[in-house]
N, C-alpha and C positions, 0 to 999 in steps of 0.2 A: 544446918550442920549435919543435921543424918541423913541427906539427901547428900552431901560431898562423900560421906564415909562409904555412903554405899558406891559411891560413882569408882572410891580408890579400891573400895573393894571388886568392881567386877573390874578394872584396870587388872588390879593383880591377876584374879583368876584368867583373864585372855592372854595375856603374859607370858602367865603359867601354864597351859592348855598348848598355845602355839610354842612353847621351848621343849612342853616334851615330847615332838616328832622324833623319831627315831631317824637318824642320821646313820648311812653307811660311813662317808668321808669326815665327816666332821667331831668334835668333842661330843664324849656321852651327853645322856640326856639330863642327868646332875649340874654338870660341868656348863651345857647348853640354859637350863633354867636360870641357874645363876649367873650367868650373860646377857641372857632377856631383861632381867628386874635392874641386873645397874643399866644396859640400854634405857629400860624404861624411866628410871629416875634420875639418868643424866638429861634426858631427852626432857623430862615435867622441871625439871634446874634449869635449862634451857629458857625453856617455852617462858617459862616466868623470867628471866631475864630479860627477853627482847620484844613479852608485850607489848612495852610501851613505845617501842619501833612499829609493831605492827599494826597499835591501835591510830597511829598519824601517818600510815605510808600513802594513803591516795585521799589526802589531804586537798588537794590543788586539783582532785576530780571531782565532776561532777557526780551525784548519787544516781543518776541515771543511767551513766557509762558506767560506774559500778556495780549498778544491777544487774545491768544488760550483759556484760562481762561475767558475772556471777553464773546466769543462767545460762549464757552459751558453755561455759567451761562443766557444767552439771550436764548439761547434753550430750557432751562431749564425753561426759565420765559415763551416760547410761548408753551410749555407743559401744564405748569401747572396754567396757567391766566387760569378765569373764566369768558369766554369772555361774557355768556348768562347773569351774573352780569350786566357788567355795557351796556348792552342794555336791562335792564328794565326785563328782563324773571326771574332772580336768585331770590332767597328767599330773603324776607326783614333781618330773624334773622336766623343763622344759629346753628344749636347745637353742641354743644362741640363733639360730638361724629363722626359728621359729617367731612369727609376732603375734602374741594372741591379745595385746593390748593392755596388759594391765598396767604398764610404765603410763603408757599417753592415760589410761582411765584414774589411775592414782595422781599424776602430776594435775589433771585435770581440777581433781575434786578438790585437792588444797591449795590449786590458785584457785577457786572459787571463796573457799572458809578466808581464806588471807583476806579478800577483797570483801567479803561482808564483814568478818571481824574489823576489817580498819575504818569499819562505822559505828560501833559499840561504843558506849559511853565512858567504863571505866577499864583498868587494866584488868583487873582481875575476873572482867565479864570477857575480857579477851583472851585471859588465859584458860578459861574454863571452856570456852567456847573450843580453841582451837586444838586443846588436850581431848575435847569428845571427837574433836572431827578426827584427828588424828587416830583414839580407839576406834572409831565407826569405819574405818578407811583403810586403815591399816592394820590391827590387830585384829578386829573382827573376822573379814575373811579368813586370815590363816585358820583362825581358832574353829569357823566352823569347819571348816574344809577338815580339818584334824578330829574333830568328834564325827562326822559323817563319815569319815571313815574307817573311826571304830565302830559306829552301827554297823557298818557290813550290809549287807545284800540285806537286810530281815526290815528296814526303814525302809529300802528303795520297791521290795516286794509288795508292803503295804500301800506305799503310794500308788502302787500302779494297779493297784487291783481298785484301790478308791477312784482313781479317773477314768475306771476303766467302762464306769458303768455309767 
């Protein structure tokens, strides 16, 4: 039970973290937070809904093609992640024209969660599972990307003077 409280608690805080980027075009950053948490807990309403779709969809597969599928679509995620993203180096806005891969790296990583979760025993190991993939995959980057770049130069100055030796 205090191992869930803490899991909703750092949900919230990434949440919270990536809703208050400061927006030119878009709602304040009030107006933006409280968009994120009903996202986020129409999204955890969801996820527990259709568990039990997710925990029988590759049923009729064998656990081999499942894993092998698993791990191709995780290669495919450490290909094509934008790792200079979410420490602070990547473009705030990126242009349509532009591919830096985090569509193909994120679709990747959650056909991978789908395909191991539809091997888990119960629903609720399935929804716990795929609400982490989900923060891990998706909220995480924004959030670090958004505190690396309130450290500012003074975090990236220290790193380079430590590798530098």
């Amino acid at each position: 039970m205090v191992i869930l409280l803490a899991f909703i608690l750092l949900v919230v805080l990434l949440v919270y973290t990536t809703g208050t980027r400061t927006q030119q075009h878009g709602p304040s950053n009030k107006n933006g937070t409280l968009t994120r948490l009903k996202d986020a807990f129409l999204l955890a309403g969801l996820l527990r809904l259709i568990s039990s779709v997710l925990r029988t969809l590759t049923a009729s597969y064998s656990s081999d093609t499942v894993h092998a599928l698993a791990i191709g679509g995780m290669f495919i995620h450490l290909l094509a992640c934008d790792f200079n993203y979410a420490n602070g180096r990547g473009r705030e806005k990126t242009s349509s024209s532009s591919f830096q891969g985090g569509t193909v790296s994120l679709n990747a990583a959650l056909l991978s969660t789908t395909l191991l979760a539809s091997r888990l025993s119960s629903n609720s190991t399935v929804y716990v599972f795929v609400t982490l993939s989900v923060v891990l995959f998706c909220f995480y980057p924004a959030a670090r990307h958004a505190i690396s770049q309130r450290a500012g130069s003074k975090s990236s100055s220290v790193g380079a003077v430590l590798f530098e030796e």
